[in-house]
C-alpha positions in Angstrom: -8.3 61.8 207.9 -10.6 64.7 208.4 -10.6 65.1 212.3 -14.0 67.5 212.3 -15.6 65.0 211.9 -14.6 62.7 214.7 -15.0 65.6 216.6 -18.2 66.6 215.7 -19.4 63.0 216.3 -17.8 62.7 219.8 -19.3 66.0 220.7 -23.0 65.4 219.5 -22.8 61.8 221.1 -21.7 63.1 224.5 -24.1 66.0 224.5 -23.2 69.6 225.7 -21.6 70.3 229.1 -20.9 66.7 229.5 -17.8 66.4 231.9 -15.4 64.9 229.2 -11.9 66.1 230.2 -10.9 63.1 231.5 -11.8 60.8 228.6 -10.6 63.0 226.3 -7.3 63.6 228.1 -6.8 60.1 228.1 -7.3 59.4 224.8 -4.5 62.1 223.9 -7.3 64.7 222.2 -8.0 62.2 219.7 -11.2 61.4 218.9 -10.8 59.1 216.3 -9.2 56.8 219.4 -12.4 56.9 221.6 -14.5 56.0 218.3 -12.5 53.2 217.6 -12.5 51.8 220.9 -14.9 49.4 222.4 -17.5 50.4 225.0 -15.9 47.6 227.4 -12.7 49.9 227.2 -14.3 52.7 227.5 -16.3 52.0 230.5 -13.4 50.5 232.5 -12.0 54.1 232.6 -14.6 55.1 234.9 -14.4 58.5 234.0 -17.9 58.8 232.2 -21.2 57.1 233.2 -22.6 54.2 231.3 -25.7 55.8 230.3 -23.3 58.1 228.7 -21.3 56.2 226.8 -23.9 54.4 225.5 -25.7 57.9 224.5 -22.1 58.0 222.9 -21.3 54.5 221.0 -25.3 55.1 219.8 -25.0 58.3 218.2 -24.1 57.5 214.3 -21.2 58.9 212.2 -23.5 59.6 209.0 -25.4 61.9 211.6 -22.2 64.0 212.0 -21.4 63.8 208.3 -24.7 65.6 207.6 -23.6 68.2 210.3 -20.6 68.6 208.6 -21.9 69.0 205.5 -24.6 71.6 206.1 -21.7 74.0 208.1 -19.4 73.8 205.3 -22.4 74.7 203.0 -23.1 77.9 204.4 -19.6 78.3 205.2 -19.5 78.2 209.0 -16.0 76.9 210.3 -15.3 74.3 212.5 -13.2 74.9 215.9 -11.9 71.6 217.6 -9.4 71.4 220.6 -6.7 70.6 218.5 -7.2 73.7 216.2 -4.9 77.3 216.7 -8.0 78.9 217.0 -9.1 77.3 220.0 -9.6 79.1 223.0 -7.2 78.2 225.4 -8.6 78.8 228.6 -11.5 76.2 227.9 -9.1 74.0 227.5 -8.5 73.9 231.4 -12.6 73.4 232.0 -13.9 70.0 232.7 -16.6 70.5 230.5 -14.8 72.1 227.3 -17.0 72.3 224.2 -15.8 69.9 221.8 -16.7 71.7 218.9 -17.7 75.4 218.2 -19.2 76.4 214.9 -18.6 80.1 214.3 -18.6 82.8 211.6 -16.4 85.7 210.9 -12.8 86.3 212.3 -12.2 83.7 214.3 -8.7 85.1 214.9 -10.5 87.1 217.5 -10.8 84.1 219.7 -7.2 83.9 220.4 -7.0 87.3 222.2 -6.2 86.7 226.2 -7.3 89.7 226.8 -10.8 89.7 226.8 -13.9 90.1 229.2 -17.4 89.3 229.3 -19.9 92.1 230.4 -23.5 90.6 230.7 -26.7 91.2 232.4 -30.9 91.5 232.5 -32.4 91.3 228.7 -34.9 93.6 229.7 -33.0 96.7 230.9 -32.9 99.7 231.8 -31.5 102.7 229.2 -29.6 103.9 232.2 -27.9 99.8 232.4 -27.6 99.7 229.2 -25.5 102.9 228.9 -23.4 101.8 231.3 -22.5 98.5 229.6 -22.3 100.1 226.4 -19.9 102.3 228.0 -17.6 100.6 229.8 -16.9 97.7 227.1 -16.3 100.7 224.7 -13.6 101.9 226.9 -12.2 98.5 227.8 -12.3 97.6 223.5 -10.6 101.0 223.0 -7.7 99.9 225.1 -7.6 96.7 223.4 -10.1 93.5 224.9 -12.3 91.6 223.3 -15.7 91.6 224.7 -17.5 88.9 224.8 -21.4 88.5 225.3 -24.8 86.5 224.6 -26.1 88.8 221.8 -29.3 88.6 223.6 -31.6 92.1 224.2 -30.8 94.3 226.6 -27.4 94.3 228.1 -25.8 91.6 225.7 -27.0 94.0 222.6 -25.2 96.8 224.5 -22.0 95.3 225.6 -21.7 94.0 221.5 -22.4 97.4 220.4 -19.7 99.3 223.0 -16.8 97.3 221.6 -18.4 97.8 217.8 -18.6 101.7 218.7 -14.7 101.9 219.0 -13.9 99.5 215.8 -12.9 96.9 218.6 -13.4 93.6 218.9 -16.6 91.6 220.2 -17.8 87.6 220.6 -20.9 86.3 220.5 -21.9 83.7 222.1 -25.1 81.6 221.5 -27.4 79.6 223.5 -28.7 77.8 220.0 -27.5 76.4 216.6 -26.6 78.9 213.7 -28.9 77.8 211.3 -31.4 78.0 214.7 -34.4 80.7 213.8 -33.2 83.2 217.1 -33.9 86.4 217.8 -33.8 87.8 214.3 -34.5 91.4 215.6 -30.8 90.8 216.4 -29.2 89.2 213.3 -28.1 92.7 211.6 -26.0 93.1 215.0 -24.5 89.9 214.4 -24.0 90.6 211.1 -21.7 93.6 212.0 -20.0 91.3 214.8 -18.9 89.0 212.3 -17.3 91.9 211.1 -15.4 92.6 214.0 -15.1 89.3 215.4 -16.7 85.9 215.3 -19.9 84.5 216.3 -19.9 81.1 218.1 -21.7 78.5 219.2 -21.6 74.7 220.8 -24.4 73.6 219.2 -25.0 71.9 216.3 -27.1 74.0 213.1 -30.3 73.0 213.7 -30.3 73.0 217.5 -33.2 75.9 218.7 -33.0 78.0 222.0 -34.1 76.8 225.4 -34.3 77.0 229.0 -31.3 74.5 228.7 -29.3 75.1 226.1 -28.5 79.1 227.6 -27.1 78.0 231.1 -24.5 75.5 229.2 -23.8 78.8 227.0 -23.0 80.8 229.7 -20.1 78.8 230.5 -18.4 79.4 227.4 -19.3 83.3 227.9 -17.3 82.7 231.6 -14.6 80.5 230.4 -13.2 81.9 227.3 -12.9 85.2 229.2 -10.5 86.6 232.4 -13.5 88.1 234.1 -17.5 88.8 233.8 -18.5 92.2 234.2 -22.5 91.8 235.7 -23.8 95.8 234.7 -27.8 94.9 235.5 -29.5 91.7 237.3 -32.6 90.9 239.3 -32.4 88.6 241.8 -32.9 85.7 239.6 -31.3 87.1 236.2 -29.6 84.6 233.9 -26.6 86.2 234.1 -26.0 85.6 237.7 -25.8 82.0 236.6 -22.9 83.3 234.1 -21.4 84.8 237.6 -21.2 82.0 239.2 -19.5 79.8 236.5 -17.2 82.3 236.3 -16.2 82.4 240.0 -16.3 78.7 240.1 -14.2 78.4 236.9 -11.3 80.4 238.4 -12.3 83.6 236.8 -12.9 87.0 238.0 -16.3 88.1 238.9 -17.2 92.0 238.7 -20.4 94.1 239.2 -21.6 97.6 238.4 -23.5 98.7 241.9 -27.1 100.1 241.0 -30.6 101.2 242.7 -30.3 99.7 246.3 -34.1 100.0 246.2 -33.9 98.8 242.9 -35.3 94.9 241.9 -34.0 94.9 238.8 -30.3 95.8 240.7 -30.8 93.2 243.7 -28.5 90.8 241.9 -25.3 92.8 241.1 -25.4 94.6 244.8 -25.6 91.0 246.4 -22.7 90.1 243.8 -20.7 92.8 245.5 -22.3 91.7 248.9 -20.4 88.4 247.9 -17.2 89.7 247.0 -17.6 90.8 243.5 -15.4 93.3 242.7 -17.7 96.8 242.6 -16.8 98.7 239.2 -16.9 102.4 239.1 -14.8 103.2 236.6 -12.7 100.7 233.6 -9.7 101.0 236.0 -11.4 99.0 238.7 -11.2 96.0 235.8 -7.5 97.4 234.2 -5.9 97.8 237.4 -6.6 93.5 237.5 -4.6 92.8 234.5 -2.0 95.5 233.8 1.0 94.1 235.5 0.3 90.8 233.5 -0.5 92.2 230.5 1.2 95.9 230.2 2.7 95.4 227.0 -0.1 94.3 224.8 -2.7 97.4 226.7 -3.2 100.2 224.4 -3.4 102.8 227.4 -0.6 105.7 228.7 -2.5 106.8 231.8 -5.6 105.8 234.0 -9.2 106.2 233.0 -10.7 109.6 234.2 -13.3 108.7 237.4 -15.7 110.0 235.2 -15.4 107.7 231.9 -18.5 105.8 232.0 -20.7 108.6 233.0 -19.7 110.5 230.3 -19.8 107.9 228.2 -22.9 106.7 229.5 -24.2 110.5 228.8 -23.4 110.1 225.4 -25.2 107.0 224.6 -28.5 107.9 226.8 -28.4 111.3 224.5 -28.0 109.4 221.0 -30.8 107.2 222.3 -33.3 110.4 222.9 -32.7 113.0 220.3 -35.8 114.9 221.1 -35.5 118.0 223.7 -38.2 118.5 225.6 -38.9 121.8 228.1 -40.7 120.9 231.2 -44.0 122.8 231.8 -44.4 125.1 233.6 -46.9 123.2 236.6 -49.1 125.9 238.4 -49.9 123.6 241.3 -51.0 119.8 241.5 -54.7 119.0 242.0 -54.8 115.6 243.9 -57.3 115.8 246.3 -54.9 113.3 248.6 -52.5 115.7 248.9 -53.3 119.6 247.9 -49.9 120.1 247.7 -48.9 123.0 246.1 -45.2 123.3 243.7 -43.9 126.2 241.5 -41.6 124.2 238.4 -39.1 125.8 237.2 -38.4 126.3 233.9 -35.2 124.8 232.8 -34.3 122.6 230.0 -34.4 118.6 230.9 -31.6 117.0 230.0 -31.6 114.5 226.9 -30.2 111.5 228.9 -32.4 111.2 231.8 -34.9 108.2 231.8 -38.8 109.1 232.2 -38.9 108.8 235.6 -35.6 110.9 236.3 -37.2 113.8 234.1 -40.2 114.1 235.9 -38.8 114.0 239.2 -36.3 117.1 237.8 -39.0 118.9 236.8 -39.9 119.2 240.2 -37.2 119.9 242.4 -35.6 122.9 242.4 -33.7 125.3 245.2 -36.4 124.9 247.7 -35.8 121.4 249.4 -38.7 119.2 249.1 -39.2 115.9 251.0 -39.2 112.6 249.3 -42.8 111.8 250.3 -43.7 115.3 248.7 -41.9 114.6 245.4 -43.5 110.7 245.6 -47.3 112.6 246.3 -46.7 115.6 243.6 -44.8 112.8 240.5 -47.4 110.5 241.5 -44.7 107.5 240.9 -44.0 104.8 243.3 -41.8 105.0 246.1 -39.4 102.6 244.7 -39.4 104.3 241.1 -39.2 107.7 242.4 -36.1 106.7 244.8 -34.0 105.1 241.8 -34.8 108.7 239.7 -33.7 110.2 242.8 -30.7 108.3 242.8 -29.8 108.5 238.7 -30.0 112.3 239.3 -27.4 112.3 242.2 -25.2 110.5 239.8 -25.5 112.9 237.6 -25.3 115.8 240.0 -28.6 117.2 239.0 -29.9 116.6 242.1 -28.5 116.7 246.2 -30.0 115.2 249.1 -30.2 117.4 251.8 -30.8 116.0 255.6 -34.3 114.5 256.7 -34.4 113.0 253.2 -34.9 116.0 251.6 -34.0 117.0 248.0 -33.1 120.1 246.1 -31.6 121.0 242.7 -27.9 120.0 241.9 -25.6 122.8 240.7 
């Protein structure tokens, strides 16, 4: 008897995220059982609504067949509860997927050791170094990172844990066969490499508004703990966060820009009681007692990793060197201030903002309202430049909110 199919059946007919744990638990994983048994039975459970069930005793087999038959076709494999290759930890979810199609190694999925690191699509280079960062250095020490292979910080998190030959899951909010995002189908290409790319929903099913927050489970679930590296206030990924949280799992967040927006969501993560993450030990030191023996790792992390790391990445991402100018004096009539540049090389890493900000401070102090007046950038845009060159110890805030050169 070919149990896929049963599977795929029960899983179409329930929809996904349906709350199915019960049923299924009842019916001893077997979904040939709760196919065979009449809606009457069923419905005297009173574990699943009748709406639901009749969504359910509706939905027909041949519809499942043709599912089946179009996976197997373009050779996408079928994972069922009662498969090895399972995850276990959805297993203990009350809303487990019932069937995930996936290509590539789907040995990957076995690993207990493995994080998610999500965040905004539309990042920032400096957030996107960092995730591309740290899930290098947590997939050189042996996790499996898992993601949405959306833009942005998903893209980034894939590629870290692809950077050190490691190994990375994607996750996605639509069917395989599903016309998504094909900017981003050579990166999943080289994560089926390296792992497997997964998925809930049937071949054909496209991306939504709906189908992403019932992903995002999955991303929480399958994983010990979510690593949020950049979120707005109302970012997608904060949904991911709170899954995880509810789900039993660990919730961590990179702080960023407190004048920031686009950092509002991981700083009230922390706010919360998300862990804060500085540096890959902040997320080792959770799991080493458990997990010691299976962590490729003889010492701590330097404090430093991700910056440097982060350095790295921002400096692959702009080759180009560019010398500031040298600025005789600025000529806005609002102001008439007047500023001597000096001549230094700007360093490759620094965003836009960052660089233009550096180009005018130097050992003089100068006041944040002057450097705001002289840049011409908003407040809010000149304090997080101000802010990525403190990390970076390019620059040093002074008292009176006064800034000078770093050293």
């Amino acid at each position: 008897m070919n149990y896929d199919l049963y599977w795929i059946w029960l899983s179409c007919g329930l929809g996904a995220g349906a709350s199915c744990l019960d049923l299924i638990s009842y019916y001893e994983w077997n979904p040939f059982e709760i196919y065979g048994a009449e809606f009457n039975e069923l419905f005297s459970l009173n574990v699943m609504t009748k709406k639901r069930l009749e969504r359910l005793k509706s939905f027909p087999l041949e519809k499942a067949e043709e599912i089946l038959s179009v996976s197997r076709k373009n050779g996408w494999q079928i994972i069922t509860p009662s498969k090895k290759e399972y995850p276990q930890r959805l297993l203990t979810l009350q809303d487990p997927p019932l069937v995930l199609y996936a290509y590539g190694d789907i040995s990957v999925l076995t690993n207990e050791l493995s994080v998610s690191v999500v965040g905004a699509r539309k990042a920032s280079d400096y957030g996107q170094a960092v995730a591309r960062a740290l899930s290098s250095a947590m997939a050189s020490v042996g996790f499996t990172v898992v993601s949405g292979g959306a833009l942005g910080i998903d893209s980034a998190a894939h590629l870290g844990a692809l950077d050190e030959n490691g190994k990375t899951v994607c996750v996605l909010g639509c069917g395989l066969g599903a016309n998504y995002l094909m900017d981003n189908e050579p990166l999943r290409r080289r994560i089926a490499q390296n792992g497997a790319v997964i998925t809930e929903f049937p071949p054909s099913t496209p991306a939504s508004r709906l189908t992403f927050p019932l992903r995002n489970r999955i991303i929480s679930g399958i994983t010990l703990g979510t690593v949020v590296v950049e979120a707005g206030e109302r970012s997608g990924s904060l949904i991911t966060a709170r899954l995880a949280a509810e789900q039993g799992r660990d919730v961590f967040a990179v702080p960023g820009d407190l004048v920031s927006s686009s950092f509002l969501g991981t700083n009230n993560l922390i706010r919360n009681g998300a862990k804060a993450v500085f540096s890959p030990n902040d997320i080792l030191e959770e799991y080493c007692n458990r997990y010691f023996d299976r962590l490729n790792i003889d010492d701590r992390f330097p404090d430093d990793e991700i910056i440097k790391r982060a350095q790295k990445y921002l400096t692959q991402k702009k080759p180009e060197k560019t010398a500031n100018p040298k600025v005789e004096k600025s000529t806005k009539k609002e102001d008439k201030l007047t500023v001597n540049t000096v001549k230094r090389e700007t360093p490759q890493y620094l965003t836009k903002n960052a660089a233009e900000v550096y180009g005018v401070i130097g050992d003089e102090p100068l006041h944040v309202d002057e450097i705001i007046s002289i840049c011409g950038l908003s407040a809010e845009s000149a304090l997080s430049a101000l802010t990525e060159l403190e990390i970076y110890g390019l620059a040093v805030q002074l008292s009176g909110r006064r800034y000078k050169i770093g050293r």
